[in-house]
C-alpha positions as CSV (number, residue, x, y, z in Angstrom):
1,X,-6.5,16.3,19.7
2,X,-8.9,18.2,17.1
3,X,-8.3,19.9,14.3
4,X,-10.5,22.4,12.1
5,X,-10.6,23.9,8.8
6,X,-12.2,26.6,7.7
7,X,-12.4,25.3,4.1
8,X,-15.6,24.5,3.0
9,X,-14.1,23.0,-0.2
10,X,-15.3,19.3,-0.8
11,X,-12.2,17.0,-1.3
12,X,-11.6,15.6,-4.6
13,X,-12.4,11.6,-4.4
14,X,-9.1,9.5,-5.4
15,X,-9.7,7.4,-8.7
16,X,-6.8,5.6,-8.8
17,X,-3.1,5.6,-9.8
18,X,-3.2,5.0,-13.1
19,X,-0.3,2.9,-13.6
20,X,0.6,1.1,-16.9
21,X,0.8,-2.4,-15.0
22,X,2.6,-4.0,-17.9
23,X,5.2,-1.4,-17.7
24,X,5.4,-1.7,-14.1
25,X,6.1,-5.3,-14.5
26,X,9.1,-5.3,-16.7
27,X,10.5,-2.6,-14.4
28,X,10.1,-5.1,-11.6
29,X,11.7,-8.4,-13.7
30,X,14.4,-6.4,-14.9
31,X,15.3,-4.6,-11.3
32,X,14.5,-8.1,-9.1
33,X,18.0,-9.5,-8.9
34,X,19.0,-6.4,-7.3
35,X,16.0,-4.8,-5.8
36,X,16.7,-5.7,-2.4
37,X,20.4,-3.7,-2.4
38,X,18.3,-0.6,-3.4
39,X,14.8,-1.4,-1.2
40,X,15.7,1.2,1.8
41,X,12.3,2.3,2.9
42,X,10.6,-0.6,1.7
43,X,12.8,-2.4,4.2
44,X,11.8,-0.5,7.1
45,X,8.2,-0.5,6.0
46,X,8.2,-4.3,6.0
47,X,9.6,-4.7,9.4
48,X,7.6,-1.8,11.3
49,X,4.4,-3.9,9.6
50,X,5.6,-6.9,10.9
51,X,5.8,-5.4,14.3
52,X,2.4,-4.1,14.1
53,X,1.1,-7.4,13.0
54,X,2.9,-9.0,15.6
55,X,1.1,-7.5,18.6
56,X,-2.1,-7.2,16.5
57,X,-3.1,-10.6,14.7
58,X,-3.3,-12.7,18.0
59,X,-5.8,-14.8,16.7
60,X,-5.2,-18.6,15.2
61,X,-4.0,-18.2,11.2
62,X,-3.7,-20.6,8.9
63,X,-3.9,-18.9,5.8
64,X,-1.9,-15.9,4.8
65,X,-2.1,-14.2,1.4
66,X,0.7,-11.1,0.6
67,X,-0.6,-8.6,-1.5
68,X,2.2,-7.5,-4.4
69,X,4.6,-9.8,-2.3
70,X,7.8,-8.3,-4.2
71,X,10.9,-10.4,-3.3
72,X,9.5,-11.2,-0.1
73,X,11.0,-8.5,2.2
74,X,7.3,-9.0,4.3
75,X,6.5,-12.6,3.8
76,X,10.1,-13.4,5.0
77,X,9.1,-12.1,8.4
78,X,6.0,-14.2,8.9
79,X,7.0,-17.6,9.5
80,X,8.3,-16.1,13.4
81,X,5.1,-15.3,13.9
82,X,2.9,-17.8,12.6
83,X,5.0,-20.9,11.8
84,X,2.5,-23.1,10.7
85,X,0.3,-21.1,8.0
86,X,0.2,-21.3,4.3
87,X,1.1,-18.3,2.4
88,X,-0.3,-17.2,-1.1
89,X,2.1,-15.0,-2.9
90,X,0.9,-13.2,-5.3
91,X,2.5,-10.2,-7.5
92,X,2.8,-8.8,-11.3
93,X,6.4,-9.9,-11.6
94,X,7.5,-14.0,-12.0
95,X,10.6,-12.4,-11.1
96,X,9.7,-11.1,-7.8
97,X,7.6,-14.0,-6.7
98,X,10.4,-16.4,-7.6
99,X,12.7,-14.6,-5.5
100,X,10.4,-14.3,-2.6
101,X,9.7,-18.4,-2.9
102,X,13.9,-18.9,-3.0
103,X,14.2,-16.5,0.4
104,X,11.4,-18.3,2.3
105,X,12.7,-21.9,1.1
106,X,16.3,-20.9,2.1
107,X,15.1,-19.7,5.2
108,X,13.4,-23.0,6.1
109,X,9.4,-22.2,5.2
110,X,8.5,-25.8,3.0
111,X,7.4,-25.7,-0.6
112,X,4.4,-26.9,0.5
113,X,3.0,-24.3,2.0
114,X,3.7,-21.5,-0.4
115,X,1.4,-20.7,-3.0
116,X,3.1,-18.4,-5.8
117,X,0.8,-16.6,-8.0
118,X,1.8,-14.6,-10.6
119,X,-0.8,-12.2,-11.4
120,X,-2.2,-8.5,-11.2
121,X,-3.2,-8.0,-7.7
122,X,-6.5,-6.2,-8.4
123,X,-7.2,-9.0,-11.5
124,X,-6.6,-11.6,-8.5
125,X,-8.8,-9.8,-5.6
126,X,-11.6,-9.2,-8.2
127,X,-11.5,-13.0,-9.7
128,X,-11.3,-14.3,-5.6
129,X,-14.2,-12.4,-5.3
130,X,-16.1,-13.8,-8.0
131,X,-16.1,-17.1,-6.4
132,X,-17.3,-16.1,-3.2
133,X,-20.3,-17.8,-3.4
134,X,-18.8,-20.7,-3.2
135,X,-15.8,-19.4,-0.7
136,X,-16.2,-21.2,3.0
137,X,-14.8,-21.0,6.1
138,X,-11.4,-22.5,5.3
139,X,-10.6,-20.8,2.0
140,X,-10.5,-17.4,3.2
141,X,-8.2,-16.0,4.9
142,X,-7.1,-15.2,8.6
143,X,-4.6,-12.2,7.6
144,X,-3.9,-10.4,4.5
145,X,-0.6,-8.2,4.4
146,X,0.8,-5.8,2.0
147,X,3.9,-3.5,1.8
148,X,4.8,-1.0,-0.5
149,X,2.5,-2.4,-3.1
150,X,-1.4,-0.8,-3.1
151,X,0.4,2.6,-4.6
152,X,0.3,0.6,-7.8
153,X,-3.7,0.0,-7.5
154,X,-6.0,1.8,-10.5
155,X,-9.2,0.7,-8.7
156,X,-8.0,1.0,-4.7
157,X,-12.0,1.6,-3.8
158,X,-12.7,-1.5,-5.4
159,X,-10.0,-3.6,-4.7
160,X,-10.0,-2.5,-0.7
161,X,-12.9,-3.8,-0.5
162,X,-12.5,-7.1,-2.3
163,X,-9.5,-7.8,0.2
164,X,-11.9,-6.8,2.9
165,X,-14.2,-9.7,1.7
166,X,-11.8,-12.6,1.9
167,X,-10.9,-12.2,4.9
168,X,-12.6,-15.0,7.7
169,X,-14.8,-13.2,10.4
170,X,-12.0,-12.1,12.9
171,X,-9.3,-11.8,10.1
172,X,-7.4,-8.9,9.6
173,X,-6.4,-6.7,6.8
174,X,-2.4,-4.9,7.5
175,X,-0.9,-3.3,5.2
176,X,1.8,-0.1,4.6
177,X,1.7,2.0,1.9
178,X,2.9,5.8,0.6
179,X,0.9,9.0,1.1
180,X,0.8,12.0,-0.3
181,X,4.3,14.3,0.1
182,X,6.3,10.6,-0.9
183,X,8.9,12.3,-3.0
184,X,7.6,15.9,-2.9
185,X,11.1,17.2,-3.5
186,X,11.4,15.6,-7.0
187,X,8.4,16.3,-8.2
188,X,8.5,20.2,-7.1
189,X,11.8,19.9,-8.9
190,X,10.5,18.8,-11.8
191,X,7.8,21.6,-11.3
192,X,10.1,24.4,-11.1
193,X,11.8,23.2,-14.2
194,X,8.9,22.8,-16.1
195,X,7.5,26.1,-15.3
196,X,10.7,28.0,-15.8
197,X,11.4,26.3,-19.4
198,X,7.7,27.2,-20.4
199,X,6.9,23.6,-20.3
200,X,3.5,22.0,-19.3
201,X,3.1,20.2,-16.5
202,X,3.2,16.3,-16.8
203,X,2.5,13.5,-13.7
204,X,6.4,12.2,-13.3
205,X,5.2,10.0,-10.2
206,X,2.1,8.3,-8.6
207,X,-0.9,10.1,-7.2
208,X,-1.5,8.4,-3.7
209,X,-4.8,8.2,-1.5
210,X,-4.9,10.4,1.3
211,X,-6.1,9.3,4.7
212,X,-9.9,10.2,4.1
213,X,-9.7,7.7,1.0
214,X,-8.5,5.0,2.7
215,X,-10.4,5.2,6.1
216,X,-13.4,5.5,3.9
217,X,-13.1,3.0,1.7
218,X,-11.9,0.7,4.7
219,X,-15.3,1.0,6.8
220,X,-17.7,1.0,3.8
221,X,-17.6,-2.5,1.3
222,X,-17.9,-5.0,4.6
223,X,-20.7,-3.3,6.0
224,X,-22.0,-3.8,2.4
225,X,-21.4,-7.3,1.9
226,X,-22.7,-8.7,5.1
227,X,-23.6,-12.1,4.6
228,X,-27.2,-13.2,5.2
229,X,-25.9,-15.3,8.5
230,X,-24.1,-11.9,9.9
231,X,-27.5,-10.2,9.0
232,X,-29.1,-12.3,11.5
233,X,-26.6,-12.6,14.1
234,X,-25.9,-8.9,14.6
235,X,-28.8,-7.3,16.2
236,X,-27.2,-4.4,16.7
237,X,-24.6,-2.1,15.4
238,X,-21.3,-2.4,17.3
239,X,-19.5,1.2,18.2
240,X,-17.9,3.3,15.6
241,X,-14.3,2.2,13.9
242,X,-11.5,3.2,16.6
243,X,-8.7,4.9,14.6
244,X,-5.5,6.0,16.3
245,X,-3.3,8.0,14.3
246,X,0.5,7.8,15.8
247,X,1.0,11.9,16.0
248,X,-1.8,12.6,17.7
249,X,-3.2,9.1,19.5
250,X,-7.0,10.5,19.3
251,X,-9.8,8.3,18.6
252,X,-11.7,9.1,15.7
253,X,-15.0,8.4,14.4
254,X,-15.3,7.7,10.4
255,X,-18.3,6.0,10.7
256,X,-22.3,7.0,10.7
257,X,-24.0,4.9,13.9
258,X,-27.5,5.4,12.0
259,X,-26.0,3.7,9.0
260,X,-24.2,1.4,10.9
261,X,-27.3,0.4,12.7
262,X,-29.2,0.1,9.3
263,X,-27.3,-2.7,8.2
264,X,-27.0,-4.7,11.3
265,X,-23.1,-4.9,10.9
266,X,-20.1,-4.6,12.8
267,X,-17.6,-2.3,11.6
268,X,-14.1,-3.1,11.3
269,X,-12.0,-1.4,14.0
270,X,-9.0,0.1,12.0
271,X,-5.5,1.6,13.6
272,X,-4.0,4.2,11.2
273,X,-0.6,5.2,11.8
274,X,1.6,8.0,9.6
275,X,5.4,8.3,9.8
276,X,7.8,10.2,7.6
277,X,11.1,8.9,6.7
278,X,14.2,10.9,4.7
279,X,16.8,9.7,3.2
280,X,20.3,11.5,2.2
281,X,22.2,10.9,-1.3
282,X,25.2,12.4,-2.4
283,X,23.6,13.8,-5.6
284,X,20.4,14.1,-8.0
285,X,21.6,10.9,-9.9
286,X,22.4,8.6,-7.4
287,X,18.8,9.4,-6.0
288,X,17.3,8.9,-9.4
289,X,18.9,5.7,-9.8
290,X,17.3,4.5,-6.2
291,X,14.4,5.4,-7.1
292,X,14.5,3.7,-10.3
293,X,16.2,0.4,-8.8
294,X,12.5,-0.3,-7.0
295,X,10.1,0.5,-9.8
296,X,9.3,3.8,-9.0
297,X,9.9,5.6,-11.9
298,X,7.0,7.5,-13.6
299,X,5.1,4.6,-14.5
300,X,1.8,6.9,-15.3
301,X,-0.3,5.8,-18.5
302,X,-0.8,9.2,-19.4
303,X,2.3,10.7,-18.8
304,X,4.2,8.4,-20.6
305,X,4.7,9.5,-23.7
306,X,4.3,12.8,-23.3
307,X,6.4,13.2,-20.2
308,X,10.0,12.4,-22.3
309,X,12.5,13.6,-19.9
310,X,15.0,15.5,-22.5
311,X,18.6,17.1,-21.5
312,X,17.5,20.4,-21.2
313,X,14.5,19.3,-18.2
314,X,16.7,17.3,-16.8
315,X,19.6,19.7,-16.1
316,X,17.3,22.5,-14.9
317,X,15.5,19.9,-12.4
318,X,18.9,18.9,-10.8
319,X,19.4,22.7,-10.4
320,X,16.3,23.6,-9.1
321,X,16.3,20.2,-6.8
322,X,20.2,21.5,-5.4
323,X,19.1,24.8,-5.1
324,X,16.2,24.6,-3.3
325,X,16.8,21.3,-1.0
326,X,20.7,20.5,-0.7
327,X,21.3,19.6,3.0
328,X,24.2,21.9,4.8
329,X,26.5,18.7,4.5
330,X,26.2,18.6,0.5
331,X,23.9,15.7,0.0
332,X,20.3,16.0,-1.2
333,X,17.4,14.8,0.8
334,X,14.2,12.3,-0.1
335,X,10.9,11.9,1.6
336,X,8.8,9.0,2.2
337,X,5.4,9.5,3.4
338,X,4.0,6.4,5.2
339,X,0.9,5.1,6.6
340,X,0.1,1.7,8.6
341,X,-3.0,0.1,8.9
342,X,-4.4,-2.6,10.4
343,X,-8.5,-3.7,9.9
344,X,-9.6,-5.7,11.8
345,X,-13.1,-7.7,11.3
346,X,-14.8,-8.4,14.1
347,X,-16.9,-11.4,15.0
């Protein structure tokens, strides 16, 4: 299936979330013990990836690294499928990454082959990056997973590409994160309010990559950072990325064969996948406190200070939010925009 616009307008590129990541970490340490009680849709996202991994990732892997692990609601589904690889776990929050470690541990996985690292995920790609030079064969990595965690990524471009480049030839890249429309009925709320209070309009959530961003930024930095060995081996530009998106299973091409061909490097062949998912609460502040309970609260550097939510916002967004959204039962409704994707790097 095709679709056409008849905009000419240019979309805006995506610079990044920006997040206050120390913010986002005490958020996360505080909320840890009881994330998983409150971690609805990043439950299902972890699974449905897992499922996807499952049936793509057929290859040998020996080394798995998860990406803003959390307390392990994705790791904890590896060890099925690949019983005998190492993980590296890393993520912002000792918190997180302890509890992850206790799950697998309890579950069987041996100390030994868990690697815990408690840092920044973009701070970690970037460094891993830096000692590429003197990265072989065996310290890269066969898969690289992710769930629920690149939202929180002020340099996605960037750090895309970084993951992209640790992976072994053949490895793959999966990973599910949010999309545009993730809680659009809370922040149209909190638009309405603002507007009919005279109030300016401040970020209360995360700005998330579209599709464009990520397919983009997905087929460019490993065609760029062909080593000198792939230079010589691939004579020729393989075929354009094959990208399935799940509503419309159509093939389509992201990908410039001329530039392709240029560089002598085959493309990664990514599989992009979109799926909504609402939930129902029985008011405004049970949902806020969901939403709260896994680190999504407005965690925007420069909406922080100026985005104090006072009595009087508050009360007109719940009204605004019942008015406009109640469900014919009497609870109030929450969207989660979702996309899959697996890269894979071929050989």
């Amino acid at each position: 299936m095709t679709t056409t616009s008849d905009s000419t307008e240019t979309p805006r590129p995506f610079l990044g979330a920006n997040v206050n990541k120390s913010l986002v970490q005490r958020r996360f340490d505080k909320h840890a013990h009881e994330y998983d009680s409150y971690a609805e849709v990043q439950r299902v996202m972890a699974h449905e990836l897992a499922q996807r991994i499952s049936t793509s990732c057929t290859g040998p892997v020996s080394r798995i690294a998860d990406i803003g692990c959390g307390t392990g609601l994705l790791t904890l589904e590896l060890p099925r499928l690949f019983p005998e690889a190492s993980a590296t776990l890393v993520d912002m929050s000792p918190q997180m990454v302890r509890a992850a470690c206790t799950k697998l541990e309890q579950s069987g996985t041996a100390a030994r082959r868990l690697d815990p690292v408690i840092a920044d995920a973009e701070a970690w790609v970037q460094e891993q990056g830096g000692q590429r030079g003197s990265r072989d064969r065996a310290q890269s990595y066969d898969l690289i997973v992710s769930s629920a965690a690149f939202q929180w990524f002020n340099r996605p471009a960037e750090t895309a590409g970084g993951l992209l480049r640790l992976l072994a030839p053949g490895g793959v890249l999966a990973f599910a994160t949010f999309m545009p429309g993730t809680l659009h009925e809370l922040h149209e709320s909190f638009g309405e309010a603002e507007s009919a209070l005279g109030l300016p309009s401040v970020p209360r959530g995360l700005a998330y990559p579209a599709r464009e961003d990520w397919l983009g930024w997905l087929s460019a930095p490993v065609r760029a950072a062909v080593s000198e060995a792939d230079e010589r081996a691939a004579g020729t530009a393989a075929p354009v990325d094959n990208l399935a998106r799940s509503t419309a299973h159509a093939a389509v091409s992201t990908a410039d064969p001329a530039a392709l061909s240029s560089h002598k490097a085959l493309p990664p062949s990514v599989t992009w996948e979109e799926a909504s998912y609402r939930y129902a609460f029985p008011d405004v502040p049970a949902m806020l406190q969901q939403v709260r309970r896994v680190g999504a609260g407005n965690a925007v550097a420069s909406s922080a200070a100026a985005g104090a939510l006072n009595r009087t916002l508050y009360r007109k967004m719940v009204k605004c939010y019942d008015d406009r959204y109640r469900l014919p039962d009497g609870r109030i409704p929450l969207t989660y925009e979702v996309a899959y994707g697996i890269v894979e790097l071929q050989t």
